[in-house]
Structures are given as structure tokens and as C-alpha cells.
TORPA-127998 format. One record per atom (N, C-alpha, C): x, y, z; residue number from 0; atom name. Coordinates in nm, 2 decimals, decimal comma. Layout:
<pts>
{pt {X; Y; Z}; NUM; "CA"}
...
</pts>
This chain:
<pts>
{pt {0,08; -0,12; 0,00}; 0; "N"}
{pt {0,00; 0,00; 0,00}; 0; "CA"}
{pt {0,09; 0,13; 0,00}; 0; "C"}
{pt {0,20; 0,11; 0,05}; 1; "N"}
{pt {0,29; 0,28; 0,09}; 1; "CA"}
{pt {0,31; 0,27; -0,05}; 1; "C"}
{pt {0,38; 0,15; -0,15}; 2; "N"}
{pt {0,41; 0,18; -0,28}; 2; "CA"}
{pt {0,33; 0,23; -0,37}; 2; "C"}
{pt {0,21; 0,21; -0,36}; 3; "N"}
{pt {0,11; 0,28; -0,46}; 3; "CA"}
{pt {0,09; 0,41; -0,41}; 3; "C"}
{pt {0,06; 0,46; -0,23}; 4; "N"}
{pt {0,08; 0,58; -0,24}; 4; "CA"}
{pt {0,19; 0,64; -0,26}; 4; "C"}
{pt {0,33; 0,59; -0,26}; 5; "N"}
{pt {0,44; 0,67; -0,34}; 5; "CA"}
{pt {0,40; 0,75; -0,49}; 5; "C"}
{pt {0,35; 0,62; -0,55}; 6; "N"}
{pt {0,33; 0,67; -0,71}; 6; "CA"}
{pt {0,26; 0,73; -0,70}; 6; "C"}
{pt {0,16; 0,71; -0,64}; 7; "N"}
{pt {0,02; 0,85; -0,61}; 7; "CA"}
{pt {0,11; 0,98; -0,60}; 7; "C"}
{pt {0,16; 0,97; -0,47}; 8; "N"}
{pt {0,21; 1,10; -0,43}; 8; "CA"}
{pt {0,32; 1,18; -0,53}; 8; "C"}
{pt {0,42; 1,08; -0,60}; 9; "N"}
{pt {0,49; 1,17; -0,70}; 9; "CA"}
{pt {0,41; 1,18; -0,84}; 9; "C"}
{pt {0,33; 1,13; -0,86}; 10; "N"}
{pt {0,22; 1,16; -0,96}; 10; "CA"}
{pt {0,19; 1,31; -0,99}; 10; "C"}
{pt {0,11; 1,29; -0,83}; 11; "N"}
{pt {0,06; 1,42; -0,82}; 11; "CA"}
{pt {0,17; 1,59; -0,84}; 11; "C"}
{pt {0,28; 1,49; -0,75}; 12; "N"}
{pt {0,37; 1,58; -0,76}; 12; "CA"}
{pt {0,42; 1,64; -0,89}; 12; "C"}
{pt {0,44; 1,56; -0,98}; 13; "N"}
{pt {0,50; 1,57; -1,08}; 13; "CA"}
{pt {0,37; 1,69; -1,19}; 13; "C"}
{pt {0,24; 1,63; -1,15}; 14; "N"}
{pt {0,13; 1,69; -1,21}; 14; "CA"}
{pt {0,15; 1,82; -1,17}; 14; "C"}
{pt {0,18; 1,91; -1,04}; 15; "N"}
{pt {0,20; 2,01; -1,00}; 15; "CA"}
{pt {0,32; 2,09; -1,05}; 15; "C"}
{pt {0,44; 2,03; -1,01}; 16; "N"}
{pt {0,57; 2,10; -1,10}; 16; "CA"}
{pt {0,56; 2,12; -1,25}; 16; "C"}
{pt {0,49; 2,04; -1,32}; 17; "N"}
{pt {0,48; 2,05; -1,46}; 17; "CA"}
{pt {0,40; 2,20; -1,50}; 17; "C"}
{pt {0,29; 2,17; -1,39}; 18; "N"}
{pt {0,19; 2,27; -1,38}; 18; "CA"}
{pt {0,28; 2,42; -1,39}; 18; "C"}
{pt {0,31; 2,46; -1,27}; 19; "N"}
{pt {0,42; 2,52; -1,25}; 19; "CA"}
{pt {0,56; 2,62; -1,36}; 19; "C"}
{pt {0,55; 2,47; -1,39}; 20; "N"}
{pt {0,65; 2,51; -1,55}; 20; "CA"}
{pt {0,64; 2,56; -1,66}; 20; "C"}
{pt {0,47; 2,53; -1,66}; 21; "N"}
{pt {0,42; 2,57; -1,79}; 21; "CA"}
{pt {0,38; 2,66; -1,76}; 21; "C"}
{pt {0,32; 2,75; -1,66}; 22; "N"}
{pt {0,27; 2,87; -1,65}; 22; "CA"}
{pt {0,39; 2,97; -1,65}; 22; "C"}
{pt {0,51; 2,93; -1,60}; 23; "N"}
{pt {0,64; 3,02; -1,58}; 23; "CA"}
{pt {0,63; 3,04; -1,74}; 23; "C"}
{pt {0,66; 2,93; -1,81}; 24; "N"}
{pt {0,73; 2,91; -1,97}; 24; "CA"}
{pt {0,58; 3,01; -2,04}; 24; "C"}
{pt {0,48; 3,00; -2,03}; 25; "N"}
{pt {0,33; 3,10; -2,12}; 25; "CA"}
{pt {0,36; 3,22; -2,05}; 25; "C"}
{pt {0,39; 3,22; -1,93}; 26; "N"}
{pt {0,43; 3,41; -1,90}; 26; "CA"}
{pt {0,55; 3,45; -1,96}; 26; "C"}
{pt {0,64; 3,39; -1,98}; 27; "N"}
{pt {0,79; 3,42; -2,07}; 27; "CA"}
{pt {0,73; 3,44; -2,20}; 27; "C"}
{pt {0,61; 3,37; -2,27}; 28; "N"}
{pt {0,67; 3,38; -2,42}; 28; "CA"}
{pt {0,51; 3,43; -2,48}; 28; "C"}
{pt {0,43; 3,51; -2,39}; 29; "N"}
{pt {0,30; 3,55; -2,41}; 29; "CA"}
{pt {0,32; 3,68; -2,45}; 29; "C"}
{pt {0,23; 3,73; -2,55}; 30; "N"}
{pt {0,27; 3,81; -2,64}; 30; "CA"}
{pt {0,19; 3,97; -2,59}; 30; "C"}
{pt {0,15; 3,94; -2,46}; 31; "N"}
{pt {0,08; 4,06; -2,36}; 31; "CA"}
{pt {0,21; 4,15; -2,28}; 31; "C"}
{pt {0,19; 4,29; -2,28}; 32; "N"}
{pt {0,27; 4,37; -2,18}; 32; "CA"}
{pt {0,23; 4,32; -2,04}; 32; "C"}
{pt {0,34; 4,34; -1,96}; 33; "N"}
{pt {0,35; 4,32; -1,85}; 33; "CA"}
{pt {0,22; 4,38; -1,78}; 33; "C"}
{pt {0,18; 4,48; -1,81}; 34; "N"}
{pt {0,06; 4,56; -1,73}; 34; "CA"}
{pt {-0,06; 4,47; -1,77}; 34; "C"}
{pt {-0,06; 4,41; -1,90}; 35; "N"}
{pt {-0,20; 4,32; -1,92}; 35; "CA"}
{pt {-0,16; 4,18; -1,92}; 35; "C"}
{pt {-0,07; 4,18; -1,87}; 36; "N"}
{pt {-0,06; 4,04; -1,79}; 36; "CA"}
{pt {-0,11; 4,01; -1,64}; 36; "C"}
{pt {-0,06; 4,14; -1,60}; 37; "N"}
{pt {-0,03; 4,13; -1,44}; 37; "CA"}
{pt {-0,21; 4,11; -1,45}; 37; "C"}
{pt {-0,32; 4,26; -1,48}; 38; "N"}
{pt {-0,44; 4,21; -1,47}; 38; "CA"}
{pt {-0,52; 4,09; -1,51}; 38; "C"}
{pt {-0,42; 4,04; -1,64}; 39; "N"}
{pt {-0,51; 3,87; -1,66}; 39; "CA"}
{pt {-0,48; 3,79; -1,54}; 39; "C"}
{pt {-0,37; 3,79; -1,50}; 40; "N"}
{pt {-0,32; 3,72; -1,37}; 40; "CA"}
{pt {-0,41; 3,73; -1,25}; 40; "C"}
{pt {-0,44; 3,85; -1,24}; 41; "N"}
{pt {-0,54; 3,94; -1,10}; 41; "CA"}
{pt {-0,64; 3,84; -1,13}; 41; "C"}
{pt {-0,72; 3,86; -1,23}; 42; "N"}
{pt {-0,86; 3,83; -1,28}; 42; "CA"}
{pt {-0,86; 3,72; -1,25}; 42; "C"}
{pt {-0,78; 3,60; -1,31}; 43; "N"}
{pt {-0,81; 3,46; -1,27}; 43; "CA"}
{pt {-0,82; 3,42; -1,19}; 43; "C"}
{pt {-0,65; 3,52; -1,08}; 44; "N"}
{pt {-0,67; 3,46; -0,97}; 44; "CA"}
{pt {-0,79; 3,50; -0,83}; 44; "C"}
{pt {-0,85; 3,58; -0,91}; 45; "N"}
{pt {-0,96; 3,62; -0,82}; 45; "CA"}
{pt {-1,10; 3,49; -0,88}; 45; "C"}
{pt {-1,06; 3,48; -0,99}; 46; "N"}
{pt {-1,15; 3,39; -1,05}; 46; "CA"}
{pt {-1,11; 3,22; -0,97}; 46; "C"}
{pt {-1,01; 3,20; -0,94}; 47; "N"}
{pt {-0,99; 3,04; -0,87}; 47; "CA"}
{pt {-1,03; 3,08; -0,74}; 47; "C"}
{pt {-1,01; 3,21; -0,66}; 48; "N"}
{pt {-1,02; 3,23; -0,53}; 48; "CA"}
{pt {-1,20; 3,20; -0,53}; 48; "C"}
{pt {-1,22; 3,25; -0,61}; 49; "N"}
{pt {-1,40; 3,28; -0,65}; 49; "CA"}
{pt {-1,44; 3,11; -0,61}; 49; "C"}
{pt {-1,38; 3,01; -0,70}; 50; "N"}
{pt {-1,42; 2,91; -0,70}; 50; "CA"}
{pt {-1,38; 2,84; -0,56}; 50; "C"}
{pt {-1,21; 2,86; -0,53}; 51; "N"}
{pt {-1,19; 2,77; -0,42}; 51; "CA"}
{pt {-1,30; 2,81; -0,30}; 51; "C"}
{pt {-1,37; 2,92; -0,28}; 52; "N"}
{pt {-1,42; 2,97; -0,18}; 52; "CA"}
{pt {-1,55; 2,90; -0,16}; 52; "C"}
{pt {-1,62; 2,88; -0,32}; 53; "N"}
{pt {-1,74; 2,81; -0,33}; 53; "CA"}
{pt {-1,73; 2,66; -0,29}; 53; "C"}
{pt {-1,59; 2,59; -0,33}; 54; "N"}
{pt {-1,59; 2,48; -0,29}; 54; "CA"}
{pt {-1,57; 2,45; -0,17}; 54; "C"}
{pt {-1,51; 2,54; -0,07}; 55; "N"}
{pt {-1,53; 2,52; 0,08}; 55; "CA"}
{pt {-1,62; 2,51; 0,17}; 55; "C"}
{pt {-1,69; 2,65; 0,06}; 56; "N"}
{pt {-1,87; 2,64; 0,14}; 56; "CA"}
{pt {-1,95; 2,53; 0,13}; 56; "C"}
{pt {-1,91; 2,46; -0,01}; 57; "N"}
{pt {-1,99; 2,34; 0,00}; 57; "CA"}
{pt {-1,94; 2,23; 0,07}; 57; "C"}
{pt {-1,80; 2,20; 0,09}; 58; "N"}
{pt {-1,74; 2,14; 0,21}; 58; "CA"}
{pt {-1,80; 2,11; 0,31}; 58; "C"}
{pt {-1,81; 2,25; 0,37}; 59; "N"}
{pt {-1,85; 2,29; 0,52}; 59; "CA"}
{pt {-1,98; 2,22; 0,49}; 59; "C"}
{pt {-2,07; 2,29; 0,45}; 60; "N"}
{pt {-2,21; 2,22; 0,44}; 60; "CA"}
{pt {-2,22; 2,08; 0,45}; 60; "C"}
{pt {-2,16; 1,98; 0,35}; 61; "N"}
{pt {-2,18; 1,89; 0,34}; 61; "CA"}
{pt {-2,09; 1,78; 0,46}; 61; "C"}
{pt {-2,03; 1,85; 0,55}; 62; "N"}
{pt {-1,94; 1,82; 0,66}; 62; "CA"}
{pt {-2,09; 1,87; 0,75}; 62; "C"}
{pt {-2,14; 1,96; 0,78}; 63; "N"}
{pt {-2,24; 1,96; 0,85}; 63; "CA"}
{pt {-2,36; 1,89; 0,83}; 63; "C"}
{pt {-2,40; 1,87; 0,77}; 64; "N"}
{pt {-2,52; 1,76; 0,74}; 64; "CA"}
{pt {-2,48; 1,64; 0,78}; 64; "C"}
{pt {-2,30; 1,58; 0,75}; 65; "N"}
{pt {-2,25; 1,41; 0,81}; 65; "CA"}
{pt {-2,27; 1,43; 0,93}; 65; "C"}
{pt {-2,22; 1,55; 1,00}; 66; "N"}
{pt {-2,24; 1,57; 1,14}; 66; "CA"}
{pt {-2,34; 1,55; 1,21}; 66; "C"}
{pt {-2,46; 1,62; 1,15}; 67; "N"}
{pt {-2,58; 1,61; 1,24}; 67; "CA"}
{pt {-2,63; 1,47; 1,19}; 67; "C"}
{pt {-2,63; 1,39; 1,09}; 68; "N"}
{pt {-2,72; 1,26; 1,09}; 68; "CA"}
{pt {-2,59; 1,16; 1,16}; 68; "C"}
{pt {-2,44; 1,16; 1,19}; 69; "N"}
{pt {-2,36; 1,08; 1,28}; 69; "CA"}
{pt {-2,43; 1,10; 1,44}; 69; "C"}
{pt {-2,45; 1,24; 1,44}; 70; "N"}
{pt {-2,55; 1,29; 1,62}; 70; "CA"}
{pt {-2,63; 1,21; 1,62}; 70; "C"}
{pt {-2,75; 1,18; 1,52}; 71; "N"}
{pt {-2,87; 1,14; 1,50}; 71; "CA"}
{pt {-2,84; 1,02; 1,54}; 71; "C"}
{pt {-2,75; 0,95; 1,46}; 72; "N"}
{pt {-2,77; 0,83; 1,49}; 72; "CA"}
{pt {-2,73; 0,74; 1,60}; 72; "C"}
{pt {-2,60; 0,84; 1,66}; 73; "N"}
{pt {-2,56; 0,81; 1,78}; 73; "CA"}
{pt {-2,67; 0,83; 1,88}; 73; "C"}
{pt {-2,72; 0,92; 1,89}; 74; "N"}
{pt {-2,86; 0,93; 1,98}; 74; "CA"}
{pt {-2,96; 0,79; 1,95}; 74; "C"}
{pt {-2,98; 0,74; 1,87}; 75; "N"}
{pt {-3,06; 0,64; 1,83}; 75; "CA"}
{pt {-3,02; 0,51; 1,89}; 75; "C"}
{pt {-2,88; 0,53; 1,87}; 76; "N"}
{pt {-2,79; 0,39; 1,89}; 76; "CA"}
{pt {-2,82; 0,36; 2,10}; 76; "C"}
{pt {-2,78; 0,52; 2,09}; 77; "N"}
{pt {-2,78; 0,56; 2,29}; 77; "CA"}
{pt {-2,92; 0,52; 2,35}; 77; "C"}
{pt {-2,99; 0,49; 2,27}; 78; "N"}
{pt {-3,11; 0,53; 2,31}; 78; "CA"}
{pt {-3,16; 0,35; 2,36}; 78; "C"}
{pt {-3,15; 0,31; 2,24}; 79; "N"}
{pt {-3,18; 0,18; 2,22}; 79; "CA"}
{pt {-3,12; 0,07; 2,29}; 79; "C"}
{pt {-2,95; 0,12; 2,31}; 80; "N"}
{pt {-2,90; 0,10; 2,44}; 80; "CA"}
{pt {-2,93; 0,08; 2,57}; 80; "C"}
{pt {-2,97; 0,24; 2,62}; 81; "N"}
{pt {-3,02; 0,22; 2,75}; 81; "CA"}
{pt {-3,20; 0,14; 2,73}; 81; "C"}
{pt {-3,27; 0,14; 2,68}; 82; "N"}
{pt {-3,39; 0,12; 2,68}; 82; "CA"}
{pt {-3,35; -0,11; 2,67}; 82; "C"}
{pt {-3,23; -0,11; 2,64}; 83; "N"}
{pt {-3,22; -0,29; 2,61}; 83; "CA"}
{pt {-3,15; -0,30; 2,76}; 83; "C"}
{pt {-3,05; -0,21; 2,83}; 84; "N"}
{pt {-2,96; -0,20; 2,97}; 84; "CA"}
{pt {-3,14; -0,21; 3,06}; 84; "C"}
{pt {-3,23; -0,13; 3,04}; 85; "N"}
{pt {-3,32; -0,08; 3,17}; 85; "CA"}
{pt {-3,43; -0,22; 3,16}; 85; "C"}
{pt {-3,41; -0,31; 3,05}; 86; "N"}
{pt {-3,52; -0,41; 3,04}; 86; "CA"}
{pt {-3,43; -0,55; 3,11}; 86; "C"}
</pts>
């Protein structure tokens, strides 16, 4: 199992550096002034912020909802418990 997460892990890794590389190498050879770079840069990255933000909120939410039906059911479980302990 560690060997497959190795390849996992430098997978990913490798997915990221490449990542990386290629965005260095399209800002070197992109045919925009520095001033309408910098704002395409701003824009997107307010555009991933936009999204990572959305994806947290749905995170959170969907971490609250496991939460309250794990409560639920642990009350159920508690319940059924004492009610088999008191007979």
C-alpha cells in the first residue's frame, strides 16, 4: 500500500511541478505587456479564489449535514442502548 501511495504521491507531484513550469514558460513567451498580464493574472486569480471559496462552502455544508445525521444516529444507537440495559 505505501508503494502505490508513493506513485500517487509523486504523480501528483509531478502533475503540480509541470503545472508550474508551464505557467512560468506561457508568462515568458506570451505576447501581452507586463501591465495586461499582471491584470489577466489578478482576474483569474480572483476567479480560482471565487471558486476555491465556493468549494469550501460546500465542504463545510456537506461536513455539516455528516455531522448532524452521525449525532442522529448516535442518539438512536444511545437510546436503544439504555432502553435494552433498563429491560
Amino acid at each position: 500500500m505505501s508503494s502505490e501511495q508513493d506513485k500517487l504521491t509523486g504523480f501528483v507531484s509531478g502533475l503540480l511541478v509541470g503545472g508550474i513550469i508551464g505557467s512560468v514558460l506561457a508568462m515568458l513567451y506570451t505576447p501581452f505587456s507586463g501591465k495586461k498580464m499582471r491584470r489577466k493574472i489578478s482576474k483569474k486569480t480572483d476567479n480560482i479564489m471565487d471558486d476555491v471559496n465556493d468549494f469550501v462552502e460546500t465542504g463545510k455544508d456537506k461536513v455539516d449535514g455528516i455531522l448532524k445525521d452521525g449525532k442522529k444516529k448516535a442518539n438512536t444507537i444511545i437510546d436503544d442502548a439504555k432502553k435494552i440495559v433498563s429491560n
